[in-house]
C-alpha positions as a printed Julia matrix, in Angstrom:
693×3 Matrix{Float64}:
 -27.85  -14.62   46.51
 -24.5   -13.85   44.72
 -22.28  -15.83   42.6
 -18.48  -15.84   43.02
 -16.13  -16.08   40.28
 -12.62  -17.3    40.98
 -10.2   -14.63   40.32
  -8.46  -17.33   38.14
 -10.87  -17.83   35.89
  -9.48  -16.43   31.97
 -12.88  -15.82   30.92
 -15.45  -14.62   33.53
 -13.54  -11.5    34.85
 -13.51   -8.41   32.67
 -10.18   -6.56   32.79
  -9.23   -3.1    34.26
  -5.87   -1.09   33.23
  -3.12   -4.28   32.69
  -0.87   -2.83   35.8
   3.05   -1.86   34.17
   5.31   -4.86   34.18
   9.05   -4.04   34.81
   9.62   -5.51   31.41
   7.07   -3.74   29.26
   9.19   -0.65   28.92
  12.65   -1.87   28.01
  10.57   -4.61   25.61
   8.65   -2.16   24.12
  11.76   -0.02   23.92
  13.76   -2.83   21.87
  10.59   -3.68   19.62
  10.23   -0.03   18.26
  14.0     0.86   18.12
  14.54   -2.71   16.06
  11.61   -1.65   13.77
  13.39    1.94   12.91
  16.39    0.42   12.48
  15.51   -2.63   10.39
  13.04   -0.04    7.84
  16.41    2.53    7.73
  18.35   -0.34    6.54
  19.11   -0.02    2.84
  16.86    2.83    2.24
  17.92    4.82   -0.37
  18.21    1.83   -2.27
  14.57    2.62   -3.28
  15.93    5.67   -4.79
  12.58    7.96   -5.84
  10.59    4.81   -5.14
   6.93    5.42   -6.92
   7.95    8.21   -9.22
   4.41    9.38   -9.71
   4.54   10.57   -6.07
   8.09   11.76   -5.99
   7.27   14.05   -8.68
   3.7    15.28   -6.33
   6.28   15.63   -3.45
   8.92   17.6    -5.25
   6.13   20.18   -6.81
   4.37   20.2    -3.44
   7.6    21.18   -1.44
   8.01   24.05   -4.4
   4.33   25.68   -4.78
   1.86   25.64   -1.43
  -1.02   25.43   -4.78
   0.58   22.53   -5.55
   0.93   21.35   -1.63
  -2.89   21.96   -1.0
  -3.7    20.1    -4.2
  -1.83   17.26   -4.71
  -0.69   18.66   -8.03
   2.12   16.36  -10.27
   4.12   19.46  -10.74
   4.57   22.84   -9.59
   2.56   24.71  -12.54
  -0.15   22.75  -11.35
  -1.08   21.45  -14.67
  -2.95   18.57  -13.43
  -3.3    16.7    -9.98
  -2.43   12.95   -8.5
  -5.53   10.86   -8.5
  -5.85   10.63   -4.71
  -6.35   13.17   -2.08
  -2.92   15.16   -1.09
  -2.42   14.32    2.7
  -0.37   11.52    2.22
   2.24   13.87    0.51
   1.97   16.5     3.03
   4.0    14.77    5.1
   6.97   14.09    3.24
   6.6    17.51    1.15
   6.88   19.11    5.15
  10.16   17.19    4.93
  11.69   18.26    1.89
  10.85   21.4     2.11
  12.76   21.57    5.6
  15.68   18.85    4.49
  16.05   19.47    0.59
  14.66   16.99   -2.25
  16.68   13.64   -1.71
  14.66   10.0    -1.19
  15.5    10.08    2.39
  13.61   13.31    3.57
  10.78   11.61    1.56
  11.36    8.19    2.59
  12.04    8.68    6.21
   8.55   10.2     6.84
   6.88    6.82    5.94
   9.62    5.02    8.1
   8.07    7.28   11.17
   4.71    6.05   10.08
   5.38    2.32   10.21
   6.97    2.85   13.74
   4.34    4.59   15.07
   2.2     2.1    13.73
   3.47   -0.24   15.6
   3.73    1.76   18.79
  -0.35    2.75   18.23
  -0.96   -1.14   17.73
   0.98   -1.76   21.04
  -1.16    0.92   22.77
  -4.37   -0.29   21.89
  -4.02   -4.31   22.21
  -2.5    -3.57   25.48
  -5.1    -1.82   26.91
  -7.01   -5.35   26.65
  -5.03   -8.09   26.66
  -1.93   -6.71   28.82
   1.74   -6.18   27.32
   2.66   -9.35   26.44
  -0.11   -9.76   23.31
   0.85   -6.12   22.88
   4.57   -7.2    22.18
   3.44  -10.0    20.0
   1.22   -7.79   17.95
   3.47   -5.38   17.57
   6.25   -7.62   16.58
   4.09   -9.59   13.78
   2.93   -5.64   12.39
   6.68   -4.84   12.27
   7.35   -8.17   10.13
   4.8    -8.86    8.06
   6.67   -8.93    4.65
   4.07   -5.93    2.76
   4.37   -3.39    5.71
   8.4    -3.82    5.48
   7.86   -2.86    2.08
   5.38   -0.01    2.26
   6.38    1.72    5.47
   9.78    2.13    3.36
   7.86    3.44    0.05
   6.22    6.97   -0.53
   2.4     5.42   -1.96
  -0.39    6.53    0.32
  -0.49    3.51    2.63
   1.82    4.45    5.19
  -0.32    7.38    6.22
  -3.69    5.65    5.83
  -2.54    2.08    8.08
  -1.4     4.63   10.9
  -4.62    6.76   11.12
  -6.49    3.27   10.78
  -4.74    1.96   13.39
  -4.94    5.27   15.43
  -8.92    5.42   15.15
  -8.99    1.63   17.05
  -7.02    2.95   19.38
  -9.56    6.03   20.06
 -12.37    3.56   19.59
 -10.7     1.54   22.43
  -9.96    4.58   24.83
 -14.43    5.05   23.68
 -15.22    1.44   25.03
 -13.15    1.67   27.87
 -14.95    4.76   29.16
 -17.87    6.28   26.81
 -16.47    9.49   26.47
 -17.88   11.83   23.43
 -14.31   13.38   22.89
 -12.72    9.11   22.21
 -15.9     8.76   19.66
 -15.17   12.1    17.84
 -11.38   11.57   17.55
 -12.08    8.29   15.96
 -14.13   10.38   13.7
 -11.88   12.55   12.62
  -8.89   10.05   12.55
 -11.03    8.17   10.01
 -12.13   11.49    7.71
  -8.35   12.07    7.5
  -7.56    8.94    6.28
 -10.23    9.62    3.6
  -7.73   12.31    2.32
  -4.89   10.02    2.01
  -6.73    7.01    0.3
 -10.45    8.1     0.09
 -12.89    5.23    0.38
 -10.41    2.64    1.29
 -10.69    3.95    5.08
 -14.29    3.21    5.11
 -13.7    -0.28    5.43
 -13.04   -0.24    9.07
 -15.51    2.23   10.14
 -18.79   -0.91   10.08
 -16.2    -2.44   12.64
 -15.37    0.37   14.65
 -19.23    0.93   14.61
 -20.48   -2.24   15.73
 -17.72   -2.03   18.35
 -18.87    0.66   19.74
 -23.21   -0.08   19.51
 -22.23   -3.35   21.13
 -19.63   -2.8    24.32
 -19.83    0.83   24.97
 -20.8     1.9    28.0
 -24.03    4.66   27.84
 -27.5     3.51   27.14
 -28.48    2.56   23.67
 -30.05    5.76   22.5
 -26.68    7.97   23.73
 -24.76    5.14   21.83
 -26.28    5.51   18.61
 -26.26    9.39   19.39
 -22.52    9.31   19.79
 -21.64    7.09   16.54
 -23.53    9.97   14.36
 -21.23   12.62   16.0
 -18.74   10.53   15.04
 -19.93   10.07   11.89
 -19.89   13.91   11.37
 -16.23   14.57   12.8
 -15.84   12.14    9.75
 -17.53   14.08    7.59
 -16.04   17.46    9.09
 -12.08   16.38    8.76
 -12.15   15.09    5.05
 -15.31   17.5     4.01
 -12.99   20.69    4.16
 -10.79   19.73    1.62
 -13.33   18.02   -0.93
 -15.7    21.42   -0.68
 -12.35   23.84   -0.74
 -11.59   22.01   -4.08
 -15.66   21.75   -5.19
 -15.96   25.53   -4.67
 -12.42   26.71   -6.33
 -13.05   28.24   -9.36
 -11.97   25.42  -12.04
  -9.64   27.77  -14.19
  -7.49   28.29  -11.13
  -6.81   25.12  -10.03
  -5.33   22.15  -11.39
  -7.01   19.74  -13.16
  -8.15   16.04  -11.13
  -5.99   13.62  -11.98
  -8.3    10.43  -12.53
 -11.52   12.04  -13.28
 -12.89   12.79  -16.49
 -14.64   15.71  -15.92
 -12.42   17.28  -13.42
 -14.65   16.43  -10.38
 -12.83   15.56   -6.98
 -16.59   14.06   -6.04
 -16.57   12.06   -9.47
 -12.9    10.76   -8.6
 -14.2     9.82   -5.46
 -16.9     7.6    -6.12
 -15.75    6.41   -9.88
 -12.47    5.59  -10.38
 -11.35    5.09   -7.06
 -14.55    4.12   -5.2
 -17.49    1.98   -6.83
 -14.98    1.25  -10.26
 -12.8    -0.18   -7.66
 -15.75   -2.67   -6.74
 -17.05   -3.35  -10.29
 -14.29   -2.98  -12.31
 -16.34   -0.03  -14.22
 -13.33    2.59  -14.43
 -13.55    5.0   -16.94
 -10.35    6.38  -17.73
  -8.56    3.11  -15.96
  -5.44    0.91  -17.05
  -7.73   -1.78  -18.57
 -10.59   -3.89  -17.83
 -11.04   -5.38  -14.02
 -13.1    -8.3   -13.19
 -12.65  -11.74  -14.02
 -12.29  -12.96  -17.57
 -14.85  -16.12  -18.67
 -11.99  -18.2   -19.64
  -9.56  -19.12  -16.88
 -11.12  -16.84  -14.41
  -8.36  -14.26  -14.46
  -9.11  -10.62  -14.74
  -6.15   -8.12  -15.26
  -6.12   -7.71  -11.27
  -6.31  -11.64  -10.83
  -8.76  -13.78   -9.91
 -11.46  -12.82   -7.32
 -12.64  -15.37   -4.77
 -12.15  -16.54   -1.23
  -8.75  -17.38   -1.41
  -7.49  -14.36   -3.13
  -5.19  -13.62   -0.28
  -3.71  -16.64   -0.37
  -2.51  -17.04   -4.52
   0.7   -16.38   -5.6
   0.38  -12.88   -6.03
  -0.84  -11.96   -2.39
   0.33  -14.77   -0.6
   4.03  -14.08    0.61
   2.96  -10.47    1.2
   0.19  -10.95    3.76
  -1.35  -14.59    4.35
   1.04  -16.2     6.7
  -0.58  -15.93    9.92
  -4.82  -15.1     8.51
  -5.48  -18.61    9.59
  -3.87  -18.0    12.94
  -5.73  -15.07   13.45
  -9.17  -16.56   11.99
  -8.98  -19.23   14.75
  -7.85  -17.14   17.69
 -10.9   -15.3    16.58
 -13.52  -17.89   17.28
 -11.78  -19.1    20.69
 -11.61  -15.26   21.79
 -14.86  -15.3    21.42
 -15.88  -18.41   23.01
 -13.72  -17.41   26.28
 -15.86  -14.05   26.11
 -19.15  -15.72   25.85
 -19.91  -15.32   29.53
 -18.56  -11.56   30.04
 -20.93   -8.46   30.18
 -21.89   -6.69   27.7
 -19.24   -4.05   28.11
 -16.23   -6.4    27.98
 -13.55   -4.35   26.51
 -12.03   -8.16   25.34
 -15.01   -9.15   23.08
 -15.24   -5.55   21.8
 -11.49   -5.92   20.86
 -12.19   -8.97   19.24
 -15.14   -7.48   17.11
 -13.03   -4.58   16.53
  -9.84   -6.45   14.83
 -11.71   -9.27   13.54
 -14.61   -6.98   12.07
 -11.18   -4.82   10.44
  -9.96   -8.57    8.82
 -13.38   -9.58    7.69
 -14.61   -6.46    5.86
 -11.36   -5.68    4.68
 -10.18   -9.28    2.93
 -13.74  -10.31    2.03
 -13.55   -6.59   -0.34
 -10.61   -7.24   -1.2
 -10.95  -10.99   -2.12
 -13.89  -10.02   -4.26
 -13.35   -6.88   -5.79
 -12.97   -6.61   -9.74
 -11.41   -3.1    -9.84
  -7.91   -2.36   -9.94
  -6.1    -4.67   -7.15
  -2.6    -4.64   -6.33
  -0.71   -6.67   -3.96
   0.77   -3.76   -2.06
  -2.97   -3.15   -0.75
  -2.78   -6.1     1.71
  -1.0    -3.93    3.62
  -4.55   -2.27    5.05
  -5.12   -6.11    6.56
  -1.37   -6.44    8.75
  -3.02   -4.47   12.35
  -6.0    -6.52   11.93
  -3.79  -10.07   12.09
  -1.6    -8.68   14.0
  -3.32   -7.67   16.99
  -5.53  -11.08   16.48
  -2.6   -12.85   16.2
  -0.78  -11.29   19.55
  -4.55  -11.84   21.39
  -5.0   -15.35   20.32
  -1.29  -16.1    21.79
  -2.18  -15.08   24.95
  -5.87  -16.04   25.09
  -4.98  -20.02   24.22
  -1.76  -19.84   26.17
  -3.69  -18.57   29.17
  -6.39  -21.19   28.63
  -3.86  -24.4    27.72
  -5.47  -26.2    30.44
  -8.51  -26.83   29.0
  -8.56  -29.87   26.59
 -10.33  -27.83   23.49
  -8.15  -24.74   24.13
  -5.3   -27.15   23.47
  -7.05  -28.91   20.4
  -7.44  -25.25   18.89
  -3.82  -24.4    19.83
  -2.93  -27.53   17.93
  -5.25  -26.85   14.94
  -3.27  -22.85   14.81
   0.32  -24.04   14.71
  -0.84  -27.01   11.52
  -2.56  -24.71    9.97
   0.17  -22.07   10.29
   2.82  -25.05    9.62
   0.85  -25.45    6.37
   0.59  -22.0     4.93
   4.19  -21.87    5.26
   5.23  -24.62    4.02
   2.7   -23.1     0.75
   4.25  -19.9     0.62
   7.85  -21.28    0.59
   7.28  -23.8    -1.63
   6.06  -21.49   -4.29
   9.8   -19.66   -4.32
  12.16  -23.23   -4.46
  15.07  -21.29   -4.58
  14.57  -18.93   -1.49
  15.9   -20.17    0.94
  14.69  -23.77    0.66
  16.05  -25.16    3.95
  13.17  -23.3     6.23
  10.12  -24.79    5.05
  11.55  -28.13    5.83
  12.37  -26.75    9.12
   8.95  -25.31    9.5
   7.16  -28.51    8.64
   9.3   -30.49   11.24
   8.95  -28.22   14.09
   5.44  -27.42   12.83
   4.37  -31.36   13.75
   6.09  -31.36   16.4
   5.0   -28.79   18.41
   1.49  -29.14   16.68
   0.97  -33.08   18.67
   2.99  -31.47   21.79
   0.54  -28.76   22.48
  -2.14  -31.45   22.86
  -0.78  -32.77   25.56
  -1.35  -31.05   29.45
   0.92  -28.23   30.01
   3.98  -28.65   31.99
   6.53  -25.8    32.31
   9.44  -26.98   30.38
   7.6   -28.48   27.17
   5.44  -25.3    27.48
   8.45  -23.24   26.67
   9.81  -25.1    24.2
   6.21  -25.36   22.18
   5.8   -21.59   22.97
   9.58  -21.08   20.93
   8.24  -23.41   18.49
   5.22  -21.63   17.95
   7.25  -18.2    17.68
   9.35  -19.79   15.21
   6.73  -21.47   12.85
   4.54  -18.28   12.77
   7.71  -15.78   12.41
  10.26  -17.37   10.58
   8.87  -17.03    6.86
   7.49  -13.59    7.05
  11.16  -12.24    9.02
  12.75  -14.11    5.63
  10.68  -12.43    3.39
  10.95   -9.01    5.49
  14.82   -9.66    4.91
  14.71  -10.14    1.83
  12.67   -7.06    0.74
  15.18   -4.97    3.28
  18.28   -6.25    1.17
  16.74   -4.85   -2.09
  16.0    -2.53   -4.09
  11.91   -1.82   -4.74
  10.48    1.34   -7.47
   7.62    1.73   -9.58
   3.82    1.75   -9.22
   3.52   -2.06   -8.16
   6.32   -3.09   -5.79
   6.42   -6.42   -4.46
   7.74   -7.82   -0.82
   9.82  -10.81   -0.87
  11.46  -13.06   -3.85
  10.28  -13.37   -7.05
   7.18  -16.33   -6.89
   5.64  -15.74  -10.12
   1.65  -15.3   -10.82
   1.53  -11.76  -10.43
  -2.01  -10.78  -10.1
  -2.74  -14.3   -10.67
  -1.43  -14.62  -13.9
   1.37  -16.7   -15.48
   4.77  -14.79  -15.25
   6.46  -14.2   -18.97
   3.73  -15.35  -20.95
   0.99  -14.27  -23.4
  -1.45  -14.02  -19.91
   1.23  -12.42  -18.45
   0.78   -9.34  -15.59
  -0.84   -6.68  -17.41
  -0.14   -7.91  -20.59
   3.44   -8.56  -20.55
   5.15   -9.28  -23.75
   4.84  -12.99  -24.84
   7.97  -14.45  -23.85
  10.2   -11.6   -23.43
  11.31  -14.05  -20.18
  10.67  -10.99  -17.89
   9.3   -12.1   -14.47
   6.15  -10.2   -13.15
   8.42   -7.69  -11.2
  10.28   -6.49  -14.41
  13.38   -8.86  -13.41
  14.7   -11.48  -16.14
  14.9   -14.89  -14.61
  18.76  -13.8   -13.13
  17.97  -10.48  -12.26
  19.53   -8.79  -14.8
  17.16   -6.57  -17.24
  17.21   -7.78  -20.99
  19.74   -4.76  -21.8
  21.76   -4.85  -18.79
  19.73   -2.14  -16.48
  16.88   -2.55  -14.56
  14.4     0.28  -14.05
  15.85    1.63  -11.03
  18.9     2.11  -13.29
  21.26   -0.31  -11.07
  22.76   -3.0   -12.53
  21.27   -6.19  -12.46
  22.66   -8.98  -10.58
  21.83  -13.07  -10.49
  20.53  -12.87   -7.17
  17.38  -14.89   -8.18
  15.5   -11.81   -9.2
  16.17   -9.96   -5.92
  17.08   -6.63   -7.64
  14.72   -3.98   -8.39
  11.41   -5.2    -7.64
   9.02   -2.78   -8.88
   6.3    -4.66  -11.11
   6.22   -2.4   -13.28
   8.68   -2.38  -16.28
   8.73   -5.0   -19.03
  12.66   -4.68  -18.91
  15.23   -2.44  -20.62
  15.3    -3.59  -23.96
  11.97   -4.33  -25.11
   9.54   -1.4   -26.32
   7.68   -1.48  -23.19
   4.3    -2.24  -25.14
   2.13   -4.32  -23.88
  -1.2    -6.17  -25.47
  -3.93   -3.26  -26.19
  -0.99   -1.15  -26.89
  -0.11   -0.41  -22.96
   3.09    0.44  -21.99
   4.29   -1.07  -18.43
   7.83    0.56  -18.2
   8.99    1.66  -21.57
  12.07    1.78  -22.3
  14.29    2.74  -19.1
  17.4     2.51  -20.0
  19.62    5.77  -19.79
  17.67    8.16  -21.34
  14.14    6.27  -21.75
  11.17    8.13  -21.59
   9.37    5.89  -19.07
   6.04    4.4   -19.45
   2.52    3.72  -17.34
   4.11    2.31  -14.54
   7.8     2.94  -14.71
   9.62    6.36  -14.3
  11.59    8.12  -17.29
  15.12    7.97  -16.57
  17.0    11.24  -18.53
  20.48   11.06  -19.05
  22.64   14.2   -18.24
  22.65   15.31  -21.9
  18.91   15.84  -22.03
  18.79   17.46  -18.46
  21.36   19.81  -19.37
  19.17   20.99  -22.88
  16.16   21.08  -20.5
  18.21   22.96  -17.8
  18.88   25.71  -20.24
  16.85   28.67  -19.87
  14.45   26.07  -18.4
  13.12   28.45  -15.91
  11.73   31.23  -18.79
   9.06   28.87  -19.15
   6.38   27.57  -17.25
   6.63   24.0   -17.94
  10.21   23.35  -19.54
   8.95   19.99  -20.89
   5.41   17.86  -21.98
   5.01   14.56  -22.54
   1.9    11.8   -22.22
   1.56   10.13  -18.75
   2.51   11.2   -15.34
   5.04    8.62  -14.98
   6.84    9.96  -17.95
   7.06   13.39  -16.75
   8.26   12.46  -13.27
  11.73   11.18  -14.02
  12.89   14.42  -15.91
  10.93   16.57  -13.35
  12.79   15.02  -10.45
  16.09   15.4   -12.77
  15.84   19.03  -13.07
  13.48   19.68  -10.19
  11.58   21.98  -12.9
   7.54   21.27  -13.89
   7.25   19.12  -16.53
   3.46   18.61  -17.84
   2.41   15.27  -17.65
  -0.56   15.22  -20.49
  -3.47   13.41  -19.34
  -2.5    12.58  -15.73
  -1.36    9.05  -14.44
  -2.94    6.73  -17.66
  -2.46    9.43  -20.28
  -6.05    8.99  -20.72
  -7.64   12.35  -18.68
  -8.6    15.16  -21.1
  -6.36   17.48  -19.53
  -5.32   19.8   -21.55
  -7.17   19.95  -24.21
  -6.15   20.11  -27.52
  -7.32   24.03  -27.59
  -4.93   24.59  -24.37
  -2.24   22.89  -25.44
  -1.83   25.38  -28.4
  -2.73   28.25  -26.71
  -0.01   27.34  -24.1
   2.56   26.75  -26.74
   1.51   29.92  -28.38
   2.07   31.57  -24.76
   5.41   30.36  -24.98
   4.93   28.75  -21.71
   6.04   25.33  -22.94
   9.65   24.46  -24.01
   9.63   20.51  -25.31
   7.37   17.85  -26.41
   9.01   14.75  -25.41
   8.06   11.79  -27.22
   7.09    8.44  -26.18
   5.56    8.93  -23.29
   2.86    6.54  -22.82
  -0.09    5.72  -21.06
  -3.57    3.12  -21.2
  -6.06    2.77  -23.0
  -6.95    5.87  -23.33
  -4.14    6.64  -25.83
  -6.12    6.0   -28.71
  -6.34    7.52  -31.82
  -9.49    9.5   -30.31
  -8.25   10.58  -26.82
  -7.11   14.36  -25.47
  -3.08   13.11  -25.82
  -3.2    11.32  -28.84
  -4.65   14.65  -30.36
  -1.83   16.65  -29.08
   0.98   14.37  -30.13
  -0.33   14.19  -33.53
  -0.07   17.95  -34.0
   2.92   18.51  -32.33
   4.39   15.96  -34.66
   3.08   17.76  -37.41
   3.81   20.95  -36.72
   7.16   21.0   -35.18
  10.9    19.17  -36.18
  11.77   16.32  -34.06
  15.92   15.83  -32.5
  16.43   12.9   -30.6
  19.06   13.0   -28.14
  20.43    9.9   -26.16
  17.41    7.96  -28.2
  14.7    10.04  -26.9
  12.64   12.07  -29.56
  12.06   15.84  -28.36
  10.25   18.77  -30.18
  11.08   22.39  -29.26
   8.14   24.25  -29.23
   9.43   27.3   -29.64
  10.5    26.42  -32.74
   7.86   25.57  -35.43
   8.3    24.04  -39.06
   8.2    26.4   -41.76
């Protein structure tokens, strides 16, 4: 006896190859074209963006050591603390285009359009174009992915070879191939070397994808996952055991690590510390504080992604994509096995539940920018659930759950805008009005014309605040290690903007917002660490995070310094660039190649401004925090005694490991005892070369 299935049925049938529509190629065509032109807009506004990486990228594009690396500067003194791939990209690029921010910047802009394109690819293969486009359309606006497929921090690199490995893992369902199951391997053990163990979050998903829908028998599945597992191993095990086996004394130093061990940056600082908040040689303490519940990354819990700080960049459409989730899932519950529609659904919405509950709970060092990793996951569950209820509107709980998306959608918008009064205050009203609307109309049986309109409502309600924000972040200008998408909301990392609480430490009532903006726009001092001026564009210019403002000390609580002073000539701080004025890059222009490094000074960020300035190495004493033993006291002297070291600039600055007892503290305390200090354009320098009598 068989059964027959009506070929209309949304939920029985298990799809073959979506046949080409004669508008997939034009749409597709329009959607990636829009997405390189809207990220080119404006983008050397972002100048050197993150100037810790700038600096990697400049030194990189001068020394292949320094390329294969990841070293801050071309003497390889010491290196970044994350794996180099990231950087080879855009060091390929300046070294065939010169050093400018867009041969660095463009690179990433590639990246976030072939993101797109990759999502496209894979959500089409099982769900058809249309929840392709939509996918691909809420990747390309999702506020945090405007703003980091337009900045040079790892993320770019590691969101495309995330997205990449579903796609391989897709092509594996679809057909069981070895070859699909060792690409995703490898995809996945390269994006170890642009983040480390950030990638690892997807692979569980990608796994149980795979052990559930693919296609052998169980014991060639399992088989196949652990060659998978050692293509993993295989494309981000060269690198780690290159650097393991290089003799120490001819390499740099591992930026991050306190005992100059790639394996013990790997699991400490940026892999279990990141989890527990345990990071020896980090910015300060993680974790959540007994009073208030606020750590120095925010407060953990289940709503993480939803608070002020995370909010605008990421959380618009998480409840959309929760729900389309469960229905998905429900439509699949008949389908074999093997359904390539339930394995996309475990795919995406294993990516979104791994990834936010770590996220949401980790006690480590958390910054908004990392949402970022979660945009393919809602997107592609986003463009799915579109189609999947649409398809299935004529079934009375389809349209219940359709209803419960847009007012939940309706809602978090409304929450996000409201948190920003003065942005654009019009379209939350809007939202909320349409939001009801089309909320009761989608309950009711679907009849062509209304089912237009709701489906332009529904485009509206879930677009319309993260295309603002997306604006928004085009029109300015972002630098610094902690950029932000979107106007100024406050509560960065979950703390009170401006007060004693304040991000990171801030100083007590300096009136600095948590992107380094006064409440105008305008830096106290009249620049803002980008070193544009300041305008009263509700805090729209320069969003970086990072600096404390122009003309404070830069200081923060337990003697921290966010941005130092930036004005013309400052020396920078932890997370904000120097920014040398021509006078001092003239004096370290001068005979600046006779020496190895032409400059030193504590912190990476520091020594990247006057390293881009004069595109010559400039030591950055104990990497990133200032807080790495590298160099030693001992090396240090026998460097200056070398003659291989020009300057000692002063006030460079970095965490808590500038204490009276750490490797930089040492080295500024006998510099400044053993040498004359000039200060030019209000920055202290010491010439080595020339000692006090």
């Amino acid at each position: 006896m068989t059964t027959t299935i009506a070929p209309s049925s949304p939920i029985e049938l298990e799809p073959t190859a979506p046949s080409r529509k004669r508008w997939e190629r034009p749409a597709l065509a329009v959607l990636l074209l829009g997405t390189l032109v809207a990220y080119l807009i404006n983008l050397s506004a972002n100048g050197w963006a993150n100037d810790f990486y700038a600096a990697a990228v400049q030194a990189g594009s001068q020394s292949w050591t320094a390329f294969f690396f990841g070293s801050s500067d071309a003497a390889n003194s010491i290196t970044v603390d994350k794996p180099p791939a990231s950087l080879w990209v855009m060091e390929l690029s300046v070294r065939l285009f010169g050093l400018n921010s867009w041969s660095m910047l463009v690179p990433q802009v590639l990246l976030g359009v072939g993101s797109v394109a990759v999502l496209w690819a894979t959500v089409r293969r099982s769900f058809g174009p249309a929840a392709a486009l939509i996918a691909g359309t809420v990747l390309a606006v999702t506020p945090v992915a405007v703003l980091m497929f337009r900045f040079n921090n790892p993320e770019a690199l590691l969101v495309f070879l995330m997205t990449a490995a579903a796609w391989a893992m897709t092509r594996a369902v679809a057909d069981g191939r070895w070859r699909w199951l060792l690409l995703t391997g490898a995809l996945i053990g390269f994006g170890f070397l642009a983040k480390q163990l950030q990638v690892l979050l997807v692979v569980p998903p990608l796994a149980l994808t795979y052990l559930i829908a693919g296609p052998p028998k169980l014991g060639k599945r399992v088989a196949q996952l652990f060659a998978a597992g050692a293509a993993m191993v295989v494309a981000a095990g060269w690198w780690l055991l290159a650097v393991e086996l290089w003799p120490a004394g001819s390499r740099p130093w591992i930026g991050g690590s306190q005992h100059n061990s790639i394996i013990e940056l790997t699991l400490g600082y940026n892999g279990l510390g990141r989890l527990n908040g345990n990071e020896t040689g980090s910015v300060g303490p993680g974790g959540e504080l007994p009073a208030g519940g606020n750590g120095m990354w925010g407060s953990t819990g289940i709503t993480r992604m939803f608070d002020a700080a995370q909010g605008g960049q990421i959380a618009w459409l998480i409840p959309a994509a929760l729900v389309a989730l469960v229905v998905g899932l429900v439509l699949c519950g008949r389908a074999p096995r093997t359904d390539r529609r339930r394995a996309a659904l475990i795919l995406w919405g294993g990516w979104l539940f791994v990834t936010g509950v770590v996220f949401s709970f980790m006690a480590g060092i958390f910054h908004q920018y990392y949402t970022v990793a979660l945009a393919p996951a809602v997107a592609a569950l986003v463009g799915i659930g579109a189609v999947q209820i649409w398809g299935a509107r004529d079934r009375l709980w389809v349209r219940c759950a359709g209803a419960v998306t847009i007012g939940l959608t309706t809602a978090t918008a409304w929450m996000l805008l409201s948190r920003s009064a003065s942005f654009q205050p019009w379209l939350r009203w809007s939202i909320l009005v349409v939001g009801v609307i089309a909320a009761v109309a989608f309950l009711f049986p679907p009849a062509r014309k209304r089912s237009v309109i709701v489906a332009v409502a529904a485009a509206f309600i879930g677009l319309a605040g993260p295309i603002a924000y997306s604006v928004d972040t085009l029109a300015s200008a972002h630098s610094g290690a902690i950029p932000i998408a979107g106007p100024n909301v406050g509560g960065m990392h979950g703390m009170r903007p401006g007060g004693d609480d304040g991000p990171m430490g801030m100083m007590p009532g300096d009136g600095t917002r948590p992107d380094g903006n006064s409440p105008g726009g305008a830096v106290p001092g009249g620049t803002p660490p980008n070193g544009n001026p300041g305008t009263a564009d509700d805090g729209r210019a320069a969003r970086n995070g990072a600096s404390t403002g122009g003309a404070t000390d830069g200081t923060a609580q337990g003697g921290i310094s966010i941005g130092g002073d930036q004005r013309m000539g400052g020396a920078g701080g932890l997370l904000g660039g120097s920014k040398p004025s021509e006078q001092i890059v003239t004096l370290l222009e001068a005979n600046g190649d006779a020496y190895t490094w032409v400059a030193a000074t504590v912190g990476s960020n520091s020594a990247a401004g006057y390293q881009l300035a004069t595109e010559l190495p400039v030591m950055p004493i104990g990497g990133f925090n200032g807080s790495d033993p590298s160099p030693t006291l001992e090396q240090f002297q026998q460097y200056v005694a070398d003659g291989k070291v020009h300057y000692f600039i002063a006030g460079g600055r970095g965490g808590p490991g500038g204490n009276s007892e750490s490797t930089s503290s040492a080295i500024t305390a006998w510099v400044t005892a053993n040498y004359t200090e000039t200060v030019v354009d209000g920055v202290t320098l010491y010439d080595l070369t020339q000692p006090k009598s």
